[in-house]
PQR file with spaces between the fields and no chain letter, atoms N, CA, C, O and H, PARSE charges and radii, in Angstrom:
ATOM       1  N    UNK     1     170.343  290.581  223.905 -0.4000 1.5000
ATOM       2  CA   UNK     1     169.418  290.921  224.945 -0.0000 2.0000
ATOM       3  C    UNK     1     168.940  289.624  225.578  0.5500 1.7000
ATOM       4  O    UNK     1     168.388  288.818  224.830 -0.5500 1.4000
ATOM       5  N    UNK     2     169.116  289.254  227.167 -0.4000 1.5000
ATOM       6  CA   UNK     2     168.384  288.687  227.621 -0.0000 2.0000
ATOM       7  C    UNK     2     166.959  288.249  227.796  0.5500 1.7000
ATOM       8  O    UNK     2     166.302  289.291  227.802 -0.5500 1.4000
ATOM       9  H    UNK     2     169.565  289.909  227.775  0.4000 1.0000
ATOM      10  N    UNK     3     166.303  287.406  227.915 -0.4000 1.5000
ATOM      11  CA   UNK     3     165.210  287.274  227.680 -0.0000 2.0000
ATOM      12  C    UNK     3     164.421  288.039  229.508  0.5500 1.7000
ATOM      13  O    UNK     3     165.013  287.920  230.581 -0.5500 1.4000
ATOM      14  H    UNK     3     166.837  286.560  227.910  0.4000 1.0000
ATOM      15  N    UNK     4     163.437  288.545  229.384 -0.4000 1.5000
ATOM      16  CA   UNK     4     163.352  289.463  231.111 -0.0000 2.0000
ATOM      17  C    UNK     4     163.892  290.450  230.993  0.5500 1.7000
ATOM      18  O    UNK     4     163.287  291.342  231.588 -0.5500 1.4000
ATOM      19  H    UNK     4     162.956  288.641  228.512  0.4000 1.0000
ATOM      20  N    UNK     5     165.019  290.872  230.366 -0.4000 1.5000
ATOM      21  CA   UNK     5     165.429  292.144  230.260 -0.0000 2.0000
ATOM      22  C    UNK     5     164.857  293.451  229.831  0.5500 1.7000
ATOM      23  O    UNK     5     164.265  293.359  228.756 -0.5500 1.4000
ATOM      24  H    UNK     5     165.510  290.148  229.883  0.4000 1.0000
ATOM      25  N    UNK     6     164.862  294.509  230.301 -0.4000 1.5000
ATOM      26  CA   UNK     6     163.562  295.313  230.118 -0.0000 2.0000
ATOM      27  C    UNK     6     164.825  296.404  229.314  0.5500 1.7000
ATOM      28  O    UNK     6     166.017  296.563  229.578 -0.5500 1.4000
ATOM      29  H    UNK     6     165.343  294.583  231.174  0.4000 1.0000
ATOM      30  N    UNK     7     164.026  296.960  228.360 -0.4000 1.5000
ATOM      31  CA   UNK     7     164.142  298.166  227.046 -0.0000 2.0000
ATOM      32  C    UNK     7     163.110  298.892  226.636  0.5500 1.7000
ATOM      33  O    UNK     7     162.011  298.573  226.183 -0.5500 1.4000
ATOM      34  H    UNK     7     163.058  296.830  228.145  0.4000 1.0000
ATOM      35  N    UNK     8     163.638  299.957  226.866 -0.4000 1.5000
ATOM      36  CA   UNK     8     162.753  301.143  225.938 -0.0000 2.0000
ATOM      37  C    UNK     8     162.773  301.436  224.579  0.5500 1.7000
ATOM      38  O    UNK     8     163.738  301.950  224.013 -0.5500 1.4000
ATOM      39  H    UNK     8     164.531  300.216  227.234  0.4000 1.0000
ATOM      40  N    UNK     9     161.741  301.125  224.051 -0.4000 1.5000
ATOM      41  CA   UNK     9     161.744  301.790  222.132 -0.0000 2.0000
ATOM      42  C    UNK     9     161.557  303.531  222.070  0.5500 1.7000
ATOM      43  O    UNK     9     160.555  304.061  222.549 -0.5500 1.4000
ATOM      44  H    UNK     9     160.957  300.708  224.512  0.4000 1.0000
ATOM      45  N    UNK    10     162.841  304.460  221.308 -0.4000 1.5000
ATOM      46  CA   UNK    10     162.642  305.493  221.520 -0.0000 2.0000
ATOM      47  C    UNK    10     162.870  305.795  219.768  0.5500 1.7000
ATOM      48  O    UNK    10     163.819  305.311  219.151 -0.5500 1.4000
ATOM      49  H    UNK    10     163.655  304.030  220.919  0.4000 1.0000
ATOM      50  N    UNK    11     161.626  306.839  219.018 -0.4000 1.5000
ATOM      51  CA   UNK    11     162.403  306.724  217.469 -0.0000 2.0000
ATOM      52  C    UNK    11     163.353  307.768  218.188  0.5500 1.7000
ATOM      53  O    UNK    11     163.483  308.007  219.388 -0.5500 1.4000
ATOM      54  H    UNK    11     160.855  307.233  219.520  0.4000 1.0000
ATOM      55  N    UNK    12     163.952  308.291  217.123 -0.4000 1.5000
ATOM      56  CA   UNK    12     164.816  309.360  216.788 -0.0000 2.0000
ATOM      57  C    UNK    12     164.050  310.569  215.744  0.5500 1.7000
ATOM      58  O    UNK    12     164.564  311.646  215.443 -0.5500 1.4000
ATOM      59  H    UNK    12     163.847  308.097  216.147  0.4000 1.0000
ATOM      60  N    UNK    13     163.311  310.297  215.499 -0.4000 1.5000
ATOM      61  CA   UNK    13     161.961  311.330  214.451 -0.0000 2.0000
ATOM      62  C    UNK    13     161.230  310.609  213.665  0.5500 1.7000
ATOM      63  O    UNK    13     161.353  309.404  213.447 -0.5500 1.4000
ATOM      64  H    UNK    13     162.893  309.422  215.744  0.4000 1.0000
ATOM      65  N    UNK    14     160.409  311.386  213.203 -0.4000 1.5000
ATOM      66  CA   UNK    14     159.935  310.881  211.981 -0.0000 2.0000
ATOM      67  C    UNK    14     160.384  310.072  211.329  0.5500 1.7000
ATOM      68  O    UNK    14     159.765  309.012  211.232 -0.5500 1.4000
ATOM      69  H    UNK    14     160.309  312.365  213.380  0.4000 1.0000
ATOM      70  N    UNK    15     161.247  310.193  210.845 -0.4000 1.5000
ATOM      71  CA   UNK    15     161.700  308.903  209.556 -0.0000 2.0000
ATOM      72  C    UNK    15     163.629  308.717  210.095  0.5500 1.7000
ATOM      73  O    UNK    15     164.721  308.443  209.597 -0.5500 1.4000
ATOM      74  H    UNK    15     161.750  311.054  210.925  0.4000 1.0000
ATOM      75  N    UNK    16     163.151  309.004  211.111 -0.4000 1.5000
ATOM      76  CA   UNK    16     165.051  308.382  211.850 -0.0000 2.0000
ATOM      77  C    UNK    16     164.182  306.450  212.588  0.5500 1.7000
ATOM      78  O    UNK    16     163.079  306.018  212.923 -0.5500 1.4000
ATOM      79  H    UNK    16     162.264  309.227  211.516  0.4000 1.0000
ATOM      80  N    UNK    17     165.905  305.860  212.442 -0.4000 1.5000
ATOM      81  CA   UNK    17     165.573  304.311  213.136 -0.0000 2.0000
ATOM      82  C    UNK    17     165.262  304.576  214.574  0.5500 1.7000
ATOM      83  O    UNK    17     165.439  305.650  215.150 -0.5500 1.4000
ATOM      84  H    UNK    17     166.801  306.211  212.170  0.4000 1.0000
ATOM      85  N    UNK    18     164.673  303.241  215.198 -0.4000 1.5000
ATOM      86  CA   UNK    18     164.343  302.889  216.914 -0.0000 2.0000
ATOM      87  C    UNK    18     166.015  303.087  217.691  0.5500 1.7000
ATOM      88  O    UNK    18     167.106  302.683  217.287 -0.5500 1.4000
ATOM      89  H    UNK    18     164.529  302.369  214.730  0.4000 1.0000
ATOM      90  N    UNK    19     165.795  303.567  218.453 -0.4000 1.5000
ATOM      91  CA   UNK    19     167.065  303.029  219.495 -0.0000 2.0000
ATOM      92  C    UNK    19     166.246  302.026  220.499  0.5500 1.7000
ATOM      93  O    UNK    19     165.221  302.488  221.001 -0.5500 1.4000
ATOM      94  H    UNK    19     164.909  303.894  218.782  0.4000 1.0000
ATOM      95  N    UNK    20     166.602  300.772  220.804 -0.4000 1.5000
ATOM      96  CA   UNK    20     166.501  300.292  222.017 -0.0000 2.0000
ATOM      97  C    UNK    20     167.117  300.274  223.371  0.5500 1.7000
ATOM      98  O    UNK    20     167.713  299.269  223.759 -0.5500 1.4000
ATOM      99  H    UNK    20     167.434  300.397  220.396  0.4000 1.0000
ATOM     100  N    UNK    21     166.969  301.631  224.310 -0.4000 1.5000
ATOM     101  CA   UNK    21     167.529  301.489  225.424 -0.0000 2.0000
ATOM     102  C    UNK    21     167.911  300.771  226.282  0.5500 1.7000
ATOM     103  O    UNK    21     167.901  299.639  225.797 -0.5500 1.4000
ATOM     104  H    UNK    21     166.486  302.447  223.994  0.4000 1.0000
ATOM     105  N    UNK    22     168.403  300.717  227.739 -0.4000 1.5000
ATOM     106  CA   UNK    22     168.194  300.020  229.073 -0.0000 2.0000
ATOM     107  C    UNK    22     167.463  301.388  229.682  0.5500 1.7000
ATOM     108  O    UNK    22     167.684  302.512  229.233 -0.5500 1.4000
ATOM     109  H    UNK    22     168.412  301.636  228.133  0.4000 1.0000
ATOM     110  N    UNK    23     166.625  301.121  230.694 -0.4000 1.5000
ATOM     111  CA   UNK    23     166.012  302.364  231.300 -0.0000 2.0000
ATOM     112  C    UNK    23     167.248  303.615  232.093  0.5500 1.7000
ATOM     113  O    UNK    23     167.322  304.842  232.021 -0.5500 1.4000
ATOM     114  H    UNK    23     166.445  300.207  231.058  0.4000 1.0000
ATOM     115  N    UNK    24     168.223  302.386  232.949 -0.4000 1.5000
ATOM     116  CA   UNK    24     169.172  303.816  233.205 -0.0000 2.0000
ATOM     117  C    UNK    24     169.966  304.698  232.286  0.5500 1.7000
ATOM     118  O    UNK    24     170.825  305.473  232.706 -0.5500 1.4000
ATOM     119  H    UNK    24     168.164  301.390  233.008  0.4000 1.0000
ATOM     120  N    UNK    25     169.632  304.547  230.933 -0.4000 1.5000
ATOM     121  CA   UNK    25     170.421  306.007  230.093 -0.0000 2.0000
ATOM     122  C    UNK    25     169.201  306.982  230.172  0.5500 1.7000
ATOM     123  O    UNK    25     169.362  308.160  229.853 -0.5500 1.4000
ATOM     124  H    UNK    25     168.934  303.918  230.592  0.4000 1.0000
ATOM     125  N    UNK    26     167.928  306.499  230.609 -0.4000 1.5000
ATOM     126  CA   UNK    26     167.159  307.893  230.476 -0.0000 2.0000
ATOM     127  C    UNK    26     167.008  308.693  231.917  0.5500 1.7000
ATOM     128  O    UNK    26     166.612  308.060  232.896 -0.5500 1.4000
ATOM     129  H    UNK    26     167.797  305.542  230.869  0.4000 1.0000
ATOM     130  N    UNK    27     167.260  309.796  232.003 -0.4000 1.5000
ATOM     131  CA   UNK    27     166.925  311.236  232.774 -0.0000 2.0000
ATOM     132  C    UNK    27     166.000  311.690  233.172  0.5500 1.7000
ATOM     133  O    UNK    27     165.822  311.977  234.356 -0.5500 1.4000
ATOM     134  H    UNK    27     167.581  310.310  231.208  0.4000 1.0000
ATOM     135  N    UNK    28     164.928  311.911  231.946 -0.4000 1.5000
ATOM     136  CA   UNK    28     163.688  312.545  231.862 -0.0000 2.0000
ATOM     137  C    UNK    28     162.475  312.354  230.737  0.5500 1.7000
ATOM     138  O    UNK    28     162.766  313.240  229.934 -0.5500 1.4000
ATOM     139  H    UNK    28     165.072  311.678  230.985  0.4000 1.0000
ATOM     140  N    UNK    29     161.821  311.995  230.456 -0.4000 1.5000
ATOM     141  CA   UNK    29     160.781  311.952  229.699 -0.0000 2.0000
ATOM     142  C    UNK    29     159.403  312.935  229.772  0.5500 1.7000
ATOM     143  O    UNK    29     158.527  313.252  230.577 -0.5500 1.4000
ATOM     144  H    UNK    29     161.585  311.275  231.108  0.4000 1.0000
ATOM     145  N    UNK    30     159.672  313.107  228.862 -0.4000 1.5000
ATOM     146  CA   UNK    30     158.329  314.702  228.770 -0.0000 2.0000
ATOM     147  C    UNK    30     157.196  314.282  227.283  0.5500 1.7000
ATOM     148  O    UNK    30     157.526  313.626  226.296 -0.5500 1.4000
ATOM     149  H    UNK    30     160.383  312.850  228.207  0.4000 1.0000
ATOM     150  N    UNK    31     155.960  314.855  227.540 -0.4000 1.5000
ATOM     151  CA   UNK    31     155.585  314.880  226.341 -0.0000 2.0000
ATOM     152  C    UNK    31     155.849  314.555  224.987  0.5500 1.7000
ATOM     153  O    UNK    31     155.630  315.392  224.111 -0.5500 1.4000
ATOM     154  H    UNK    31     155.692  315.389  228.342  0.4000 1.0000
ATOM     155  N    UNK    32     156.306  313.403  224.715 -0.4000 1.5000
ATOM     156  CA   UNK    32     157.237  313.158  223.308 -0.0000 2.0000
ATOM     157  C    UNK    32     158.431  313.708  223.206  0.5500 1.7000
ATOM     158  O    UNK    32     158.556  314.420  222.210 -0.5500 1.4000
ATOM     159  H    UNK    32     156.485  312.724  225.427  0.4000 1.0000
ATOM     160  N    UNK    33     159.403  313.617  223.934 -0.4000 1.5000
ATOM     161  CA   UNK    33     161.073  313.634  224.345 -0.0000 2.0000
ATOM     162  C    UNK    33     161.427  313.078  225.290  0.5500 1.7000
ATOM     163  O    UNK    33     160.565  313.176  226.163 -0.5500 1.4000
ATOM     164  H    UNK    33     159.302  313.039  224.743  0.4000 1.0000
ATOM     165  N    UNK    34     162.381  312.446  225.647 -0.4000 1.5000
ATOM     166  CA   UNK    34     162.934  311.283  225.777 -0.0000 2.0000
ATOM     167  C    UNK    34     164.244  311.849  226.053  0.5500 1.7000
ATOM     168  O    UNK    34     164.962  311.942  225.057 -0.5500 1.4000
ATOM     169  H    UNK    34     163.081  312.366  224.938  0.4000 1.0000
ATOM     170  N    UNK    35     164.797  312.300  227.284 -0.4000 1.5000
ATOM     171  CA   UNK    35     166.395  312.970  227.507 -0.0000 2.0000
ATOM     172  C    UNK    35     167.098  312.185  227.750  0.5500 1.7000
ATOM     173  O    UNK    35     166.510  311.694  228.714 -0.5500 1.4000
ATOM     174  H    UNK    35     164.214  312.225  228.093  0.4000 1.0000
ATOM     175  N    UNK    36     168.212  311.463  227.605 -0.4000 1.5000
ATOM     176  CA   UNK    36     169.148  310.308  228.024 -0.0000 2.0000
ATOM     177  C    UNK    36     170.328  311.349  229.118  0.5500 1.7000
ATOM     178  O    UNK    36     170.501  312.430  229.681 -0.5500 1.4000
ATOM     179  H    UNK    36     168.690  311.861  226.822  0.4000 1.0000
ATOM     180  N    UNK    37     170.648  310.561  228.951 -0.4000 1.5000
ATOM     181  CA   UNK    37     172.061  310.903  230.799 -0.0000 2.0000
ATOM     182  C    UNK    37     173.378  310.368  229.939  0.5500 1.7000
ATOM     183  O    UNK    37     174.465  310.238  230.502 -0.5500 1.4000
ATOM     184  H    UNK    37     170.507  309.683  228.494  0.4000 1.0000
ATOM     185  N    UNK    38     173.209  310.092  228.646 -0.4000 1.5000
ATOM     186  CA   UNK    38     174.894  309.639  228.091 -0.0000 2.0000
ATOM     187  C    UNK    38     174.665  310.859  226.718  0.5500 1.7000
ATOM     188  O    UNK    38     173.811  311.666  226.349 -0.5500 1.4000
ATOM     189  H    UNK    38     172.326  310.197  228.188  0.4000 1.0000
ATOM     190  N    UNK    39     175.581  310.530  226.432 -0.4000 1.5000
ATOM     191  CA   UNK    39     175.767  311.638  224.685 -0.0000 2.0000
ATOM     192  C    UNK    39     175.502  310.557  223.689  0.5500 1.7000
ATOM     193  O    UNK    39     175.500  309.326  223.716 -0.5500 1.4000
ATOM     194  H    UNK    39     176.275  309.875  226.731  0.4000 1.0000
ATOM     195  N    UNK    40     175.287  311.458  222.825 -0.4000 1.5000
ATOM     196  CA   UNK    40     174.823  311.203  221.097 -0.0000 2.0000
ATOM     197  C    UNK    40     175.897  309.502  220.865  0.5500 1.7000
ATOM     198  O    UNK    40     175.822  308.274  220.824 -0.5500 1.4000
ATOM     199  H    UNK    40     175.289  312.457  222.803  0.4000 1.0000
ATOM     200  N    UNK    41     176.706  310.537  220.789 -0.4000 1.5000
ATOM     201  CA   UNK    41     178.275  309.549  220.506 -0.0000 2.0000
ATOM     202  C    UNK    41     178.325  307.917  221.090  0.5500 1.7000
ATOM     203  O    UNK    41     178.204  306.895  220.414 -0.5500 1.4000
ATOM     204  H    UNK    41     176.767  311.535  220.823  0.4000 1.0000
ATOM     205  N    UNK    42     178.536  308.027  222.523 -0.4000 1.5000
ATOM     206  CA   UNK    42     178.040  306.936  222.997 -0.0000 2.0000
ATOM     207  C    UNK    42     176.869  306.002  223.215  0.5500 1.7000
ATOM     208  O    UNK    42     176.709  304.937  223.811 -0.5500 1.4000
ATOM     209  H    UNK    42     178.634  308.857  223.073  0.4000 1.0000
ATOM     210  N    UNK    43     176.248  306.674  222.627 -0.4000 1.5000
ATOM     211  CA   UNK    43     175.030  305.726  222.684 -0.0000 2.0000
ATOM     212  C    UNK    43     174.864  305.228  221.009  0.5500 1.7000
ATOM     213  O    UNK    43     173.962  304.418  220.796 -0.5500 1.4000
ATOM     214  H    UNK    43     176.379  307.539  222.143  0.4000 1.0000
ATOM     215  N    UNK    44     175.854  305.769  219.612 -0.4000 1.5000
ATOM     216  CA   UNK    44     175.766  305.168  218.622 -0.0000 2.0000
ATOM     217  C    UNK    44     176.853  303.939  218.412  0.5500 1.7000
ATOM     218  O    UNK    44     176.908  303.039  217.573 -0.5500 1.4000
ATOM     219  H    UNK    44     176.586  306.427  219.785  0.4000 1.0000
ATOM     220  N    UNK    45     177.755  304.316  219.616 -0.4000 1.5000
ATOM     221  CA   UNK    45     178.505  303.296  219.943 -0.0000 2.0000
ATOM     222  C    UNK    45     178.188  302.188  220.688  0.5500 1.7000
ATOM     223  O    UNK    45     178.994  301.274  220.858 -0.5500 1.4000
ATOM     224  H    UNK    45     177.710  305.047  220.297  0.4000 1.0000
ATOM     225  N    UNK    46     177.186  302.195  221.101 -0.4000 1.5000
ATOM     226  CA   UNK    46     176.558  300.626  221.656 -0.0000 2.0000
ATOM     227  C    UNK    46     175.918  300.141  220.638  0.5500 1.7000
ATOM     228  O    UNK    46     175.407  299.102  221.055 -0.5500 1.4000
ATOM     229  H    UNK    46     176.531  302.938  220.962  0.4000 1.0000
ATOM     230  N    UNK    47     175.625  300.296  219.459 -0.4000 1.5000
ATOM     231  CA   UNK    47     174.770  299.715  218.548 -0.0000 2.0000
ATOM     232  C    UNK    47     173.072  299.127  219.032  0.5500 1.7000
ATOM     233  O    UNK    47     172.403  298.157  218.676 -0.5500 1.4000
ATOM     234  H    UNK    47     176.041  301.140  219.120  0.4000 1.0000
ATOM     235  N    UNK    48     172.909  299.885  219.681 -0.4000 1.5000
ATOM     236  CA   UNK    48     171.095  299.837  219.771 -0.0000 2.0000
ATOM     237  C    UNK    48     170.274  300.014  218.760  0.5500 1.7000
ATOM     238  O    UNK    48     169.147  299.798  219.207 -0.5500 1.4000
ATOM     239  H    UNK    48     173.453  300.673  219.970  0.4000 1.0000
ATOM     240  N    UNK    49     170.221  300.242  217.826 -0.4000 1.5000
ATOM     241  CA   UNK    49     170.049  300.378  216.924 -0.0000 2.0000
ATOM     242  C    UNK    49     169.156  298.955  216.136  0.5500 1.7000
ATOM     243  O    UNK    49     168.347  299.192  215.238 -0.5500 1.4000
ATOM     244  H    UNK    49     171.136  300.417  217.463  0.4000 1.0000
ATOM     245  N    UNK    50     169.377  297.774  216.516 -0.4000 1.5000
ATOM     246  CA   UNK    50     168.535  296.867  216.587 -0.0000 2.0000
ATOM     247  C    UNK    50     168.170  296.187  217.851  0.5500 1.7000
ATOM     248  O    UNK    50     168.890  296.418  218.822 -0.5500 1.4000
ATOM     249  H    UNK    50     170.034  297.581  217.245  0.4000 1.0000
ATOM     250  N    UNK    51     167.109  295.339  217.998 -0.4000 1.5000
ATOM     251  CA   UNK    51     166.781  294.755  219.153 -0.0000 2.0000
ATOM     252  C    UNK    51     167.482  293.021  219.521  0.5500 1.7000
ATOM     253  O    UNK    51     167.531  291.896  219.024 -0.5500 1.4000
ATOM     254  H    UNK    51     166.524  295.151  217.209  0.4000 1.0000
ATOM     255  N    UNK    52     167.809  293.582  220.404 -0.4000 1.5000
ATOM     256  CA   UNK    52     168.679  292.189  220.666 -0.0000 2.0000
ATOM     257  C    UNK    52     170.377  292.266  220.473  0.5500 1.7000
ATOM     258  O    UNK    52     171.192  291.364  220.666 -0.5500 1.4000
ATOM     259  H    UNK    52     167.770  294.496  220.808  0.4000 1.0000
ATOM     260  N    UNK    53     170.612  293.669  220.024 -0.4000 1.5000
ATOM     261  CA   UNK    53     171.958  294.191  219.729 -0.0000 2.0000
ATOM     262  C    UNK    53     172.700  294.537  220.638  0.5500 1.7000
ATOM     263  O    UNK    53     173.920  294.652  220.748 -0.5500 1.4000
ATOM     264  H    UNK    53     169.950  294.402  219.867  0.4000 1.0000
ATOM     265  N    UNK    54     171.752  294.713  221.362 -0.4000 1.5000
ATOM     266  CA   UNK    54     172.293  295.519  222.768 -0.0000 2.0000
ATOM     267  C    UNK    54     173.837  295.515  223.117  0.5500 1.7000
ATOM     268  O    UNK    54     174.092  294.314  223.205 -0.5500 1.4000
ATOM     269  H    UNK    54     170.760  294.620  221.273  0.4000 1.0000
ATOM     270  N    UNK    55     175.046  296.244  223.372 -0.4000 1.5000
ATOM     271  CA   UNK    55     176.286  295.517  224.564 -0.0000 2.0000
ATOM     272  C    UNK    55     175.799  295.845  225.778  0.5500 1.7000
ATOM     273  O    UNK    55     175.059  296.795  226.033 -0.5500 1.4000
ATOM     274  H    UNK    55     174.840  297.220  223.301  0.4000 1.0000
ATOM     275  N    UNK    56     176.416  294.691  226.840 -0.4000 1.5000
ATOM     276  CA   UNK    56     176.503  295.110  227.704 -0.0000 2.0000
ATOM     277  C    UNK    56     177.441  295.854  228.174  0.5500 1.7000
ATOM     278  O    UNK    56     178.566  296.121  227.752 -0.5500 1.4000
ATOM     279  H    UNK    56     177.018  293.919  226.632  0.4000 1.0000
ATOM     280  N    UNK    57     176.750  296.224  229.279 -0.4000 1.5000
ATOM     281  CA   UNK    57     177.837  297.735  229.844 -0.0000 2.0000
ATOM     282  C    UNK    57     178.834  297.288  230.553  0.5500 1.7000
ATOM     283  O    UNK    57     179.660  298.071  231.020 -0.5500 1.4000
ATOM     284  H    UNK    57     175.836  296.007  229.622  0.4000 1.0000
């Protein structure tokens, strides 16, 4: 992750890890949900999963 680069912290539940986004995978945000615009799949395939892990796209 660039330094300026802007990310969203989203958990996954209760006791699931952070994903760290980029803002364009999200859609919609409601009341505590958080809809992304990619699938499950691909987004465990970028490894967000820590900060600073990020790939780029």
């Amino acid at each position: 992750m660039s330094s300026g680069e802007t990310v969203l912290t989203a958990s996954r539940g209760l006791l699931s890890s952070k994903l760290y986004l980029p803002p364009s995978t999200v859609a919609e945000v409601r009341e505590g949900v958080v809809r992304l615009n990619v699938t499950s799949q691909w987004v465990e395939a970028q490894g967000w999963e820590r900060a600073g892990s990020r790939k780029q796209r």
